[in-house]
N, C-alpha and C positions, 0 to 999 in steps of 0.2 A: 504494500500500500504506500504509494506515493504522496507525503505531505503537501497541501497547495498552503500557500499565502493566502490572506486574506486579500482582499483587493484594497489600494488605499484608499483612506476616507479624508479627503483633504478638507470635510467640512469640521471632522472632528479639531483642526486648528481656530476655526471659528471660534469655535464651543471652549474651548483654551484662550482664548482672547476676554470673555465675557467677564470670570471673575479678576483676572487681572485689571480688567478696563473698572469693573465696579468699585476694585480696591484703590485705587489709585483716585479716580474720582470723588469718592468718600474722604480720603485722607487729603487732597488739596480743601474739601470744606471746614473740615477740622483744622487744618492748619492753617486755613485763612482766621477762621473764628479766630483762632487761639493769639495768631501774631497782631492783628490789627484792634486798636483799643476800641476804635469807632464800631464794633462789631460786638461789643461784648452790649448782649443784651437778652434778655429774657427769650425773647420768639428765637436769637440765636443758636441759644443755648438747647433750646428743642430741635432745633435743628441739628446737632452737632448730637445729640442723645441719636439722635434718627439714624444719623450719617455713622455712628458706631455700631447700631445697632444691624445696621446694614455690612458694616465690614466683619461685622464677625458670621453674620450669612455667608458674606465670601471668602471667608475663611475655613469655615465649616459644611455647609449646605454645597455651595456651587461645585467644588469639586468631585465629590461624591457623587452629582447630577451627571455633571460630565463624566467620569468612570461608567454610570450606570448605563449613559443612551450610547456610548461608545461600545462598551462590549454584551453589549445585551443581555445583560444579569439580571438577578431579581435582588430587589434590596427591600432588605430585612430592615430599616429601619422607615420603610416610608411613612406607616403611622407614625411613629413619633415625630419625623420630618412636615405633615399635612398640619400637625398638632400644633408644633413648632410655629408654622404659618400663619396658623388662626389664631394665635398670640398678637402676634409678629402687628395681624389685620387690625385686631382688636386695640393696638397701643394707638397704630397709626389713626384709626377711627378717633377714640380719643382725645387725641392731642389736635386735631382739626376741627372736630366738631362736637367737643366738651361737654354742653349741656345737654345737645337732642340723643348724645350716648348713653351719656349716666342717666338722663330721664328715660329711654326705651330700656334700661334695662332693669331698673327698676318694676315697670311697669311687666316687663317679660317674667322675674322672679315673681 
């Protein structure tokens, strides 16, 4: 039995580009906040929670994504990753739209 190659997937460089591009993006927002005083302010500082909370997605999350559509595995952790998510939805809701969150949830409990 003769081994084949797989064929290459040159989209899978894409898929490698995305958490690099998101980390990099996120840490110019933080580092802008952080060095500029004119910046330091309340709504920024939510911003800079967001933009962390987003680099550790790509830190964590986007690679494992990328592994998974790359060799077509099954991943054992997608629950908790979906879970993960609807945290993730749940702060951003939140932090945008404060009152109609905490009041619909209220009322859902």
């Amino acid at each position: 039995m003769v081994y084949r190659w797989p064929a290459p997937r040159y989209w899978s460089l894409c898929l490698l580009l995305l958490p690099v591009a998101t980390l990099f993006g996120n840490a110019l927002v933080c580092l802008s906040v952080c060095t500029d005083r004119g910046l330091h302010t309340a709504t920024n500082y939510f911003i800079v929670s967001l933009a962390i909370a987003d680099i550790m997605v790509a830190i964590l999350v986007m690679p494992l994504a990328v592994y998974v559509e790359v060799r077509h595995v099954t991943y054992l952790l997608c629950k908790r990753v979906c879970t993960l998510f609807c945290v993730q939805s749940a702060g951003y809701v939140d932090m945008v739209l404060p009152l109609k969150y905490s009041l619909a949830f209220l009322f859902i409990n």
